[in-house]
N, CA, C and O of each residue as an XYZ file, in Angstrom:
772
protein
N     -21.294    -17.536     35.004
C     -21.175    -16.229     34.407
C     -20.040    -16.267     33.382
O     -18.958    -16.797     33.634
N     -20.322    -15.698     32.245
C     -19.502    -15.790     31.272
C     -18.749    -14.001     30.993
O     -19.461    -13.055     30.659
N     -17.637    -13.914     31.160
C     -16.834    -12.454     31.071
C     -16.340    -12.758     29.569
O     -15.907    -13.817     29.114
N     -16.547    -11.412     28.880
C     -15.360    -11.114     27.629
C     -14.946    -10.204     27.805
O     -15.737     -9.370     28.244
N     -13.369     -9.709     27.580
C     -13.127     -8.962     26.850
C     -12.744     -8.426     26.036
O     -12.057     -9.142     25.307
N     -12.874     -6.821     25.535
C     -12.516     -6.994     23.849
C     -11.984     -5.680     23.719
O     -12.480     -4.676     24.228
N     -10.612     -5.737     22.786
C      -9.921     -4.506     22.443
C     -10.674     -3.808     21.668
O     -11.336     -4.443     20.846
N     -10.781     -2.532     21.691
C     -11.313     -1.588     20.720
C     -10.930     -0.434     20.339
O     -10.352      0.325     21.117
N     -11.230     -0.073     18.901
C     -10.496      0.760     18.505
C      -8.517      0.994     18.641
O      -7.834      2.010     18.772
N      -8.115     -0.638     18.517
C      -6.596     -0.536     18.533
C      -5.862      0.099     17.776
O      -6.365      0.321     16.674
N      -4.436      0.643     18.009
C      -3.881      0.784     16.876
C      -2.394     -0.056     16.479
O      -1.352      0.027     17.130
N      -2.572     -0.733     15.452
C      -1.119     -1.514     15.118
C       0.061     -1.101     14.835
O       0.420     -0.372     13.911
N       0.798     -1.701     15.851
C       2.020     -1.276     15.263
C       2.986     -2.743     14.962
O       3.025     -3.597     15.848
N       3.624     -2.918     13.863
C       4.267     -3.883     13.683
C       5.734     -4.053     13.838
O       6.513     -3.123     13.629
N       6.112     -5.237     14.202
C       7.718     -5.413     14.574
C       8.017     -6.275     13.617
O       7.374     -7.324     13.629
N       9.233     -6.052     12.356
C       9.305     -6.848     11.813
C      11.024     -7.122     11.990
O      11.555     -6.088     12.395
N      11.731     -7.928     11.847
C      12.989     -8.311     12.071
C      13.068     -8.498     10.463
O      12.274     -8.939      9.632
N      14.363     -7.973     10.392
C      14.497     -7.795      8.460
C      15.810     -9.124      8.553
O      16.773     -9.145      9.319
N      15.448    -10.090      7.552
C      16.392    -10.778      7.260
C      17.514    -10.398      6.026
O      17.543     -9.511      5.173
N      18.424    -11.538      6.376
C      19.716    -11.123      5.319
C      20.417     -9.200      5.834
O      20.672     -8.314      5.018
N      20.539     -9.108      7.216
C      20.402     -7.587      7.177
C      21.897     -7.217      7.056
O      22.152     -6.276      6.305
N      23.154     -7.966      7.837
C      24.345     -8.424      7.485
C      25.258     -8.728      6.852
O      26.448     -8.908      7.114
N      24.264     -8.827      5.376
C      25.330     -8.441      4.536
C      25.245     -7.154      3.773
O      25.717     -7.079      2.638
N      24.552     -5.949      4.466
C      24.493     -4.807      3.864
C      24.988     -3.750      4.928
O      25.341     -2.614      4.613
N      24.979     -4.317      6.428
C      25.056     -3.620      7.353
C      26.228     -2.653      7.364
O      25.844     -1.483      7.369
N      27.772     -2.832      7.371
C      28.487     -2.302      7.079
C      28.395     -1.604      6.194
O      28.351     -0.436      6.581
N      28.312     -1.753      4.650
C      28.521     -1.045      3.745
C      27.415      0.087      4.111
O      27.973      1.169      3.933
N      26.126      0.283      4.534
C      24.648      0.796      4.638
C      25.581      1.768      5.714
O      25.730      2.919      5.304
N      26.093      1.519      6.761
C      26.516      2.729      7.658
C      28.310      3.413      7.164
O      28.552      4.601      7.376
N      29.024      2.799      6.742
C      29.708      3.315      5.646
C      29.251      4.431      4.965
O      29.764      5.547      5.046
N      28.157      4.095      4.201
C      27.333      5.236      2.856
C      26.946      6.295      4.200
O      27.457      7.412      4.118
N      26.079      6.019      5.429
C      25.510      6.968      5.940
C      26.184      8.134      6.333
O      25.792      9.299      6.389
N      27.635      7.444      6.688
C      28.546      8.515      7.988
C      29.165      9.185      6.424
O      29.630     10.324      6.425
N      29.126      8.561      5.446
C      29.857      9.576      4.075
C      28.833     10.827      3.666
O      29.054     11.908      3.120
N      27.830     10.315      4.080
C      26.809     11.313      3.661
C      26.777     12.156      4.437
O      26.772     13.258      3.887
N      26.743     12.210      5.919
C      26.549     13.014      6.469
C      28.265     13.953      6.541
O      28.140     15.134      6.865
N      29.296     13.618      6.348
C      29.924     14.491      6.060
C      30.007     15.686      5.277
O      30.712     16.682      5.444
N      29.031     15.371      4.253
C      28.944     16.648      3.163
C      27.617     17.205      2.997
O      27.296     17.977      2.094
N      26.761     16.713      4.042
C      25.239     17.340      4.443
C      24.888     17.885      5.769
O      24.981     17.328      6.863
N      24.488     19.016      5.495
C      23.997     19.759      7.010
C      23.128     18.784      7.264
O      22.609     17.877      6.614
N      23.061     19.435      9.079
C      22.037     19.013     10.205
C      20.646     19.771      9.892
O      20.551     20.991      9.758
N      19.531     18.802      9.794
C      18.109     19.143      9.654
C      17.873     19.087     11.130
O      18.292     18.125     11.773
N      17.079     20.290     11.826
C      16.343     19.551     13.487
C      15.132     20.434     12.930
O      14.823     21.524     12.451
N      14.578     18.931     13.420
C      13.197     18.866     13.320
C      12.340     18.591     14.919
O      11.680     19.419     15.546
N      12.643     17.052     15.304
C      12.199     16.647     16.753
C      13.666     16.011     17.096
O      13.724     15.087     17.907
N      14.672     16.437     16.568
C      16.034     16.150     17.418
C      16.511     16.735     17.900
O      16.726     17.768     17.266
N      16.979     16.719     19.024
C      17.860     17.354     20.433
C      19.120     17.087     20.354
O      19.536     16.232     21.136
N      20.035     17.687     19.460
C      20.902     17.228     19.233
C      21.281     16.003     18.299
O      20.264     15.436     17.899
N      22.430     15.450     17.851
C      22.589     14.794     16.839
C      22.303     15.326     15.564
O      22.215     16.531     15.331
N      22.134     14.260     14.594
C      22.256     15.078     12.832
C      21.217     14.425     12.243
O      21.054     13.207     12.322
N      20.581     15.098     11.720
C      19.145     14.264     10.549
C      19.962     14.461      9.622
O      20.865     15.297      9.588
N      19.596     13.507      8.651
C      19.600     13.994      6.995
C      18.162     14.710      6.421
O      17.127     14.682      7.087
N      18.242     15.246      5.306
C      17.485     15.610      4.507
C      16.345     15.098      4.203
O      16.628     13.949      3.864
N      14.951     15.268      4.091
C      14.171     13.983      4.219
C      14.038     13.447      2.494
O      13.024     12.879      2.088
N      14.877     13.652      1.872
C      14.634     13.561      0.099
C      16.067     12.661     -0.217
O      16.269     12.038     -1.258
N      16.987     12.754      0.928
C      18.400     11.853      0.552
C      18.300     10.686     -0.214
O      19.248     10.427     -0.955
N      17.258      9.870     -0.179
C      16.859      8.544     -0.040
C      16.956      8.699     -1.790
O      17.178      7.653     -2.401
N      16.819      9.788     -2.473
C      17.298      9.972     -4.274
C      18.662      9.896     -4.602
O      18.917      9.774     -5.800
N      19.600      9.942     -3.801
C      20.394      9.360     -4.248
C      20.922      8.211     -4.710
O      20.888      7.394     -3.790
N      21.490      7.651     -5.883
C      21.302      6.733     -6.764
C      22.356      5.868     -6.381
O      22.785      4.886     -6.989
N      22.784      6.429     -5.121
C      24.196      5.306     -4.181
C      23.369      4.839     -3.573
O      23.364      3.618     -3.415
N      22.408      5.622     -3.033
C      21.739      4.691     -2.147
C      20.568      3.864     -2.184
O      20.031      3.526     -1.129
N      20.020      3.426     -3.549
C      19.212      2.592     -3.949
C      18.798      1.165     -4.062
O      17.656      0.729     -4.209
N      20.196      0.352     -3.943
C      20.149     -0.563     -3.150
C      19.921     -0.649     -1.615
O      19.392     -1.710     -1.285
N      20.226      0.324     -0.458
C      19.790      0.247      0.705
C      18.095      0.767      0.651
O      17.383      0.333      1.557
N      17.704      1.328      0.013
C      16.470      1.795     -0.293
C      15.238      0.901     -0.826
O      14.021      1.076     -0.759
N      15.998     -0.089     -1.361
C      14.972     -1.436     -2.202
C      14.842     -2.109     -0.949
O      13.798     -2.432     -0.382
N      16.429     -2.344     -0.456
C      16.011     -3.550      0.973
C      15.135     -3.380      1.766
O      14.399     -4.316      2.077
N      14.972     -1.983      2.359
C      14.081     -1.168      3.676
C      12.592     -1.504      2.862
O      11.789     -2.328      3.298
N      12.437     -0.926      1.943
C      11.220     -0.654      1.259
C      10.603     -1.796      1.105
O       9.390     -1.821      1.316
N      11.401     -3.182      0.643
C      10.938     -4.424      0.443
C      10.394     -5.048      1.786
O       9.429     -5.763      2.055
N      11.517     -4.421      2.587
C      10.844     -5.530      3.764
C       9.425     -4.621      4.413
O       8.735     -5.157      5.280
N       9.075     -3.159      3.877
C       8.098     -2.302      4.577
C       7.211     -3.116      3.874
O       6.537     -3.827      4.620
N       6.978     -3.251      2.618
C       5.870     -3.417      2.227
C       5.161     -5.183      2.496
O       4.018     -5.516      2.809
N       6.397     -6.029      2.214
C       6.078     -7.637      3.468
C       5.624     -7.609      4.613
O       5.162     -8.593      5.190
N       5.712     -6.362      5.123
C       5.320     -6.108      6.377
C       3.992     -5.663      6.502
O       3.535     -5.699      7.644
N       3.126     -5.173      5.433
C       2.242     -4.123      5.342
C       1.007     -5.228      4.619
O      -0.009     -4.633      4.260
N       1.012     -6.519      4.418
C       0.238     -6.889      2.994
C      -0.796     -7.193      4.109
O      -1.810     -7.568      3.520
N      -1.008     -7.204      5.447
C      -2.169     -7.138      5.965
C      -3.496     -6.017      5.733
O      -4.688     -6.190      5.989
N      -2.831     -4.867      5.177
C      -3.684     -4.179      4.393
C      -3.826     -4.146      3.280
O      -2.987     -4.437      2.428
N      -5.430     -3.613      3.045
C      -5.648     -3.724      1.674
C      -5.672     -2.010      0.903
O      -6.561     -1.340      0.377
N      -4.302     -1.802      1.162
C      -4.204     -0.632      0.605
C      -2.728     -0.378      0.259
O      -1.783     -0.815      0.916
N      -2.622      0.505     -1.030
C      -1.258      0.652     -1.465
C      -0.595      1.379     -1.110
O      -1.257      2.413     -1.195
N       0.914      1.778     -0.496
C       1.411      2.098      0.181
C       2.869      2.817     -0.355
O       3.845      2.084     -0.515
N       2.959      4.072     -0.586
C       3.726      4.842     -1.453
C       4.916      5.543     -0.428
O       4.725      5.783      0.765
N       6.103      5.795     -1.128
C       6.991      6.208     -0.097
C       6.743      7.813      0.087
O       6.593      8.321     -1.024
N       6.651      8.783      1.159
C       6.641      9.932      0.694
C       7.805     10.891      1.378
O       7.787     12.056      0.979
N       8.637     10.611      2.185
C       9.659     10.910      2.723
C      10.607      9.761      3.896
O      10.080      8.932      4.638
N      12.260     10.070      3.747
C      12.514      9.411      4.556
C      13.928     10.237      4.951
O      14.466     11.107      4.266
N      14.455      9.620      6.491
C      15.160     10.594      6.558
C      16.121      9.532      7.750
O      15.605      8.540      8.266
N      17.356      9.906      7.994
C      18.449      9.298      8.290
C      18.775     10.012     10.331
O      19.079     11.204     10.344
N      18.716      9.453     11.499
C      19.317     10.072     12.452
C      20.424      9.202     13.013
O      20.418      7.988     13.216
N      21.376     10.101     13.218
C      22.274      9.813     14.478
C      22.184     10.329     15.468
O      22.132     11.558     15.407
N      22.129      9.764     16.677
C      21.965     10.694     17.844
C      23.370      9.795     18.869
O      23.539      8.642     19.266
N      23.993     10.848     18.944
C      25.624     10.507     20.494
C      25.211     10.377     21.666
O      24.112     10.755     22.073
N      26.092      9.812     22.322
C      25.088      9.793     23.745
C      24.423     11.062     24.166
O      25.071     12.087     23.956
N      23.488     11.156     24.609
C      22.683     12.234     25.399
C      21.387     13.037     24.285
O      20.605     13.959     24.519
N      21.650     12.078     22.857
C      20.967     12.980     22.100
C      19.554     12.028     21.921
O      19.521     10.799     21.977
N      18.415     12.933     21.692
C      17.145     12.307     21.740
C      16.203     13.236     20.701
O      16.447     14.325     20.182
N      14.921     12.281     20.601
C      13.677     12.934     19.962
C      12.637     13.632     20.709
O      12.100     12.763     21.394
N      12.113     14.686     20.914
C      10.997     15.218     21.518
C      10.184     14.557     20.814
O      10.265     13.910     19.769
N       8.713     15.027     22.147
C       7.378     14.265     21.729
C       6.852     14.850     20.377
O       6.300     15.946     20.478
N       6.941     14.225     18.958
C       6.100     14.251     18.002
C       5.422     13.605     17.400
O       5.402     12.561     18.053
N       4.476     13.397     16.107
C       3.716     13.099     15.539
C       3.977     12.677     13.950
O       5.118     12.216     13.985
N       3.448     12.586     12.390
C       4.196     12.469     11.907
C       2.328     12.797     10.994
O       1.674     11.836     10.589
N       1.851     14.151     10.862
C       1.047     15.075     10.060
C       1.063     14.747      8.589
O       2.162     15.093      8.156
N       0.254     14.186      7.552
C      -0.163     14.642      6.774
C       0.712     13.118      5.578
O       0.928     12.936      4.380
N       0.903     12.492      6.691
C       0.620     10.738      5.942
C      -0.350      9.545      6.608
O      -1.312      9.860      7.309
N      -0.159      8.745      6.448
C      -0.927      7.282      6.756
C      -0.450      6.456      7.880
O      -1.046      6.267      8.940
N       1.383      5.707      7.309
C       2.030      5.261      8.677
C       2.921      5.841      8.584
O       2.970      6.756      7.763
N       3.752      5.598      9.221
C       5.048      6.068      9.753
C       6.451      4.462     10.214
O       6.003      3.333     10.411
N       7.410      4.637     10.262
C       8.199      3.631     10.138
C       9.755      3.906     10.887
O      10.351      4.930     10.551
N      10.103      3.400     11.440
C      12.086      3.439     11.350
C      12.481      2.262     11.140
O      11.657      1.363     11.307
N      13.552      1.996     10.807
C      14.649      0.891     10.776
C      15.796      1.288     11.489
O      16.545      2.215     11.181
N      15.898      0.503     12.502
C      17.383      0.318     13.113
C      18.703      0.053     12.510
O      18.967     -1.142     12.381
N      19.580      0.888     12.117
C      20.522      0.451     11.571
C      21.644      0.201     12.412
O      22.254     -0.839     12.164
N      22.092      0.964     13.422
C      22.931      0.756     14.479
C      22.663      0.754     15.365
O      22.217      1.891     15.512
N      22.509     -0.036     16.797
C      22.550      0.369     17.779
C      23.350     -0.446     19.080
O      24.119     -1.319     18.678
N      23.281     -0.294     20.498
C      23.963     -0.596     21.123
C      23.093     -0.529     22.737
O      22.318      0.414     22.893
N      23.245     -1.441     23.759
C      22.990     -1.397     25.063
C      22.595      0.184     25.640
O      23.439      1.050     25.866
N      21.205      0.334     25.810
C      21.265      2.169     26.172
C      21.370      2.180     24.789
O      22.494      1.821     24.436
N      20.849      2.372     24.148
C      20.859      4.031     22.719
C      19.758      4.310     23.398
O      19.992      5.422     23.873
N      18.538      3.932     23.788
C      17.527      5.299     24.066
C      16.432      4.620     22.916
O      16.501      4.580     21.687
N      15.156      3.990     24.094
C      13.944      3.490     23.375
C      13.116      4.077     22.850
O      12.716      4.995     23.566
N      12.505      3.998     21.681
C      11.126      3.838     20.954
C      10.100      3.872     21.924
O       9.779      2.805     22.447
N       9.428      5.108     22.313
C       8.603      5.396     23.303
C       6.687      5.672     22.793
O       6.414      6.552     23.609
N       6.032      5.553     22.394
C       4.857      5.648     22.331
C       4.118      5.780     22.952
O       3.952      4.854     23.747
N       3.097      7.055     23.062
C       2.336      7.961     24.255
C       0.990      7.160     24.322
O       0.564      7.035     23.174
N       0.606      6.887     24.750
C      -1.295      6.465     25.033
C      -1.917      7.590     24.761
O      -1.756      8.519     25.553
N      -2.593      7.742     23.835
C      -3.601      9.107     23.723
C      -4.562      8.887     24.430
O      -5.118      9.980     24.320
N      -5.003      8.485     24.882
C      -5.629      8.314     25.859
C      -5.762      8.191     27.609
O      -6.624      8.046     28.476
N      -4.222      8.366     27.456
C      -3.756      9.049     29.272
C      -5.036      9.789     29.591
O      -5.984      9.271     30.182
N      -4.995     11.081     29.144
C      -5.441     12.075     29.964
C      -7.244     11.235     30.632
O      -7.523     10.962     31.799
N      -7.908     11.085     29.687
C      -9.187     11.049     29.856
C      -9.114      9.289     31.060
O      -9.800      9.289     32.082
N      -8.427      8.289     30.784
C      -8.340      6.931     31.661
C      -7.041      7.212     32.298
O      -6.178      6.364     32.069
N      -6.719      8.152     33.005
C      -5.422      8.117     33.584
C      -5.795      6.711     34.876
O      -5.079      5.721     35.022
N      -7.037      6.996     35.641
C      -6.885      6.451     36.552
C      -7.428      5.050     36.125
O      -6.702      4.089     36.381
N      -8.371      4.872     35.632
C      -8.270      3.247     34.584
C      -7.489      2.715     34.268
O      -7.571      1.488     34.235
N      -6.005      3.571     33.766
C      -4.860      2.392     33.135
C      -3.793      2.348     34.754
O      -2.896      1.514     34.879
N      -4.049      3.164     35.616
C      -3.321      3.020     36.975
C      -3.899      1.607     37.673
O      -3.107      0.904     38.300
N      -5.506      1.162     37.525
C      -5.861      0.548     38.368
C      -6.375     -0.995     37.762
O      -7.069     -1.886     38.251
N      -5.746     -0.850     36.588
C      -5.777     -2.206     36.024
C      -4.873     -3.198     36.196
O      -3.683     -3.003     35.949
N      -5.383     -4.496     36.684
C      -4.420     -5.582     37.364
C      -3.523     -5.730     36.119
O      -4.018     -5.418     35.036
N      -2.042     -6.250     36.172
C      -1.506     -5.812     35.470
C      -0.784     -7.092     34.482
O       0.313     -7.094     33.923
N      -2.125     -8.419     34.522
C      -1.902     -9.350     33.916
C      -3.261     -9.291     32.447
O      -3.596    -10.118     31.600
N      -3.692     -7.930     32.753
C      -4.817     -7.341     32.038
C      -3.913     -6.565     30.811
O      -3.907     -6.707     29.588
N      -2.915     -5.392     32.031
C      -2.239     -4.706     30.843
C      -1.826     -5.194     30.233
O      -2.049     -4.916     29.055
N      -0.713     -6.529     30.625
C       0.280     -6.870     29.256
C      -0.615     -7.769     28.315
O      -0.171     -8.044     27.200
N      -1.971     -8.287     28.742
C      -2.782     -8.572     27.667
C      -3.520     -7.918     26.243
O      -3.704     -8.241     25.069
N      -3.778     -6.906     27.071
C      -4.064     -5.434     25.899
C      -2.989     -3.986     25.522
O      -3.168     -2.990     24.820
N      -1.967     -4.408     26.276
C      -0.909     -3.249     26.162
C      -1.934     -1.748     26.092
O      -2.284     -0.965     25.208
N      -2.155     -1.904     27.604
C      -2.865     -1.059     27.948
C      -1.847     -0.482     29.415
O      -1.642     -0.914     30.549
N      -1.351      0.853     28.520
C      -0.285      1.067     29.830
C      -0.684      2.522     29.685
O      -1.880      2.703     29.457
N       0.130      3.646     29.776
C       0.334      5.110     29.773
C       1.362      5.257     28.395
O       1.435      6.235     27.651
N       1.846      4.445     28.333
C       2.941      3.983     27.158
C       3.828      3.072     26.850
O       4.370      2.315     27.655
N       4.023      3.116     25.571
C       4.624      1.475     25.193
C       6.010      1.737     24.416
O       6.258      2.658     23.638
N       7.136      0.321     24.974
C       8.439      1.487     24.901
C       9.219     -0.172     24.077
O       8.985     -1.325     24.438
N      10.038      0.227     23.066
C      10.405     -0.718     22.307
C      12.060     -0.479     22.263
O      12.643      0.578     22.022
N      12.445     -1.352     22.467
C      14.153     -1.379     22.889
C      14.577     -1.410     21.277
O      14.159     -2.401     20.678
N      15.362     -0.444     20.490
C      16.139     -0.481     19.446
C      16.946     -1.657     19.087
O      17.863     -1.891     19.873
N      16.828     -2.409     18.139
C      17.644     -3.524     17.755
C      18.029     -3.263     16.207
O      17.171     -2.829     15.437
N      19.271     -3.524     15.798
C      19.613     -3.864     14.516
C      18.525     -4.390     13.840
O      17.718     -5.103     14.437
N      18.353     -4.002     12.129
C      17.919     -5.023     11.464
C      16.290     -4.976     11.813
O      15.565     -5.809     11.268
N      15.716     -3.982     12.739
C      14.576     -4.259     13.341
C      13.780     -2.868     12.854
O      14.012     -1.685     13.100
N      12.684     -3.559     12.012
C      11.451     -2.647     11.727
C      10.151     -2.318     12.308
O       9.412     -3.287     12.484
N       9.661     -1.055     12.679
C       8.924     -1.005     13.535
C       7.724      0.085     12.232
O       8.202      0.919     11.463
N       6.542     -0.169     12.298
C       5.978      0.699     11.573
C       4.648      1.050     12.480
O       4.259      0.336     13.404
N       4.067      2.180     12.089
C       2.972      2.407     13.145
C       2.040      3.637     12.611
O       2.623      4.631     12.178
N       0.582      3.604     12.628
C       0.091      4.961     12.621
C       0.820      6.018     12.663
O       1.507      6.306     13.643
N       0.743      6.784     11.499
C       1.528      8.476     11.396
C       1.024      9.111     12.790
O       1.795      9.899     13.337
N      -0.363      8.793     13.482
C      -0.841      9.951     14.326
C      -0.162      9.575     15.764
O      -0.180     10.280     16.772
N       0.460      8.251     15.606
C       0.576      7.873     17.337
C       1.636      9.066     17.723
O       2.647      9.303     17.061
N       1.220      9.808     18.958
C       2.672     10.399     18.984
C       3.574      9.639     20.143
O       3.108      8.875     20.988
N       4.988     10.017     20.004
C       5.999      9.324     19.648
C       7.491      9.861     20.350
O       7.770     11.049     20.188
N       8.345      9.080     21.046
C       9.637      9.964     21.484
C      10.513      9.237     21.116
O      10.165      8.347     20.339
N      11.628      9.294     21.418
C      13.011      8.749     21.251
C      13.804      8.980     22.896
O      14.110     10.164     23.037
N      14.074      8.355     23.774
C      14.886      8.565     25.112
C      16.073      8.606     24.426
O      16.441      8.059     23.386
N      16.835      9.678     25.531
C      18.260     10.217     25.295
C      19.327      8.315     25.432
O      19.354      7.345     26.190
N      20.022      8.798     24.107
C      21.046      7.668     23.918
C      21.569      7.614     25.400
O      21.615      8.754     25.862
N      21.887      6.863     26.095
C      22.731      6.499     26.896
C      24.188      5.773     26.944
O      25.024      5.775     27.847
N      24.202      5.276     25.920
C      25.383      4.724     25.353
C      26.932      5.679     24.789
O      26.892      6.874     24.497
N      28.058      4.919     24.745
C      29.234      5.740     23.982
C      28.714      5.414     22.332
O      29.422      5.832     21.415
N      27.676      4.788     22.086
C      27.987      4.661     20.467
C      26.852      5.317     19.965
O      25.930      5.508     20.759
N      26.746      5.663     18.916
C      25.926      6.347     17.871
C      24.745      5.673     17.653
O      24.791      4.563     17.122
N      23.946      6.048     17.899
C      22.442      5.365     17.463
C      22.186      5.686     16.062
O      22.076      6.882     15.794
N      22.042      4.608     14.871
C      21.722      5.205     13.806
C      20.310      4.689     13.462
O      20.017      3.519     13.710
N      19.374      5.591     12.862
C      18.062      4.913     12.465
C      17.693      5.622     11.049
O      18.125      6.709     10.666
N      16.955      4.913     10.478
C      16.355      5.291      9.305
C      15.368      5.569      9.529
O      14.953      4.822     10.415
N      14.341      6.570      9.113
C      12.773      6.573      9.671
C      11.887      7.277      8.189
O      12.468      7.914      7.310
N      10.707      7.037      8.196
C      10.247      7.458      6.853
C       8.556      7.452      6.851
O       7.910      6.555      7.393
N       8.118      8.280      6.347
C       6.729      8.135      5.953
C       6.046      7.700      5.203
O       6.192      8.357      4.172
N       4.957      6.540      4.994
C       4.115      6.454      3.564
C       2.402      7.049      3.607
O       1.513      7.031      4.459
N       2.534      7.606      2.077
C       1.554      7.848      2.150
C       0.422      6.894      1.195
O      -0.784      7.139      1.240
């Protein structure tokens, strides 16, 4: 007897590790914590902590950190055959205890963050299974050398690292766990359309 099986209807999400990230790192959170001194708090899906503006990214200080991110999004992206435009991006810090509620990211293509700071505990990159409700008891009763074959769980949770790009369907929805750490979680996150 011959068994297959076969993923369907997946959705990708990519991990890319950005090189050369070290010699911008300092100066890149330098510019951020200056910025946010002289810019209000946006909450959108933050519980605390400070967004920036999702249009900051025009500032003409910050265009060199803006080429780097962007360069490594789109190296990241040439598996599609489609062109890939920036249409917002936006800056969080979250202190210990601060987090993202469950959202979505409406009325683009993918969606993206970059890690710019983080530390032991900041609080993972959480991704919901849309598909809980209807296979709740299917993804409970699957041997579980199956799940980590198809990352077939209830949800899939990605530990924050420096330097580390994560891009994914705009529709997956999406959390942030409360920082746990004394240090500042900083991330960049952005939409293309």
């Amino acid at each position: 007897m011959n068994i297959f099986h076969h993923t369907v209807f997946p959705s990708i999400i990519t991990e890319t590790q950005c090189d050369l990230y070290r010699y911008i790192r300092n100066d890149l959170i330098e510019w951020i914590y200056n910025y946010q001194l002289k810019t209000d708090n946006v909450i959108i899906s933050n519980r605390g902590g400070w967004q920036s503006p999702s249009n900051f990214y025009e500032q003409e200080s910050f265009s060199e950190f803006k080429n780097y991110i962007m360069s490594n999004v789109f190296q990241s992206l040439t598996h599609y055959n489609k062109k890939f435009k920036l249409a917002n991006m936006w800056i969080n810090i979250n202190k210990k205890g601060n987090y993202n509620v469950s959202h979505n990211h409406p009325d683009c293509i993918m969606s993206g963050v970059f890690w710019v700071k983080t530390s032991e505990k900041c609080g993972q990159l959480t991704f919901e299974n849309h598909h809980t409700f209807a296979e709740n008891t299917l993804i409970a009763s699957i041997d579980k050398n199956y799940k980590n074959k198809f990352n077939y769980y209830h949800d899939l949770k990605f530990i924050p690292k420096e330097a580390t790009l994560i891009l994914f369907p705009a529709h997956l929805r999406h959390h942030v766990e409360p920082n746990e750490s004394d240090e500042d979680r900083i991330s960049i996150a952005f939409n293309l359309s």
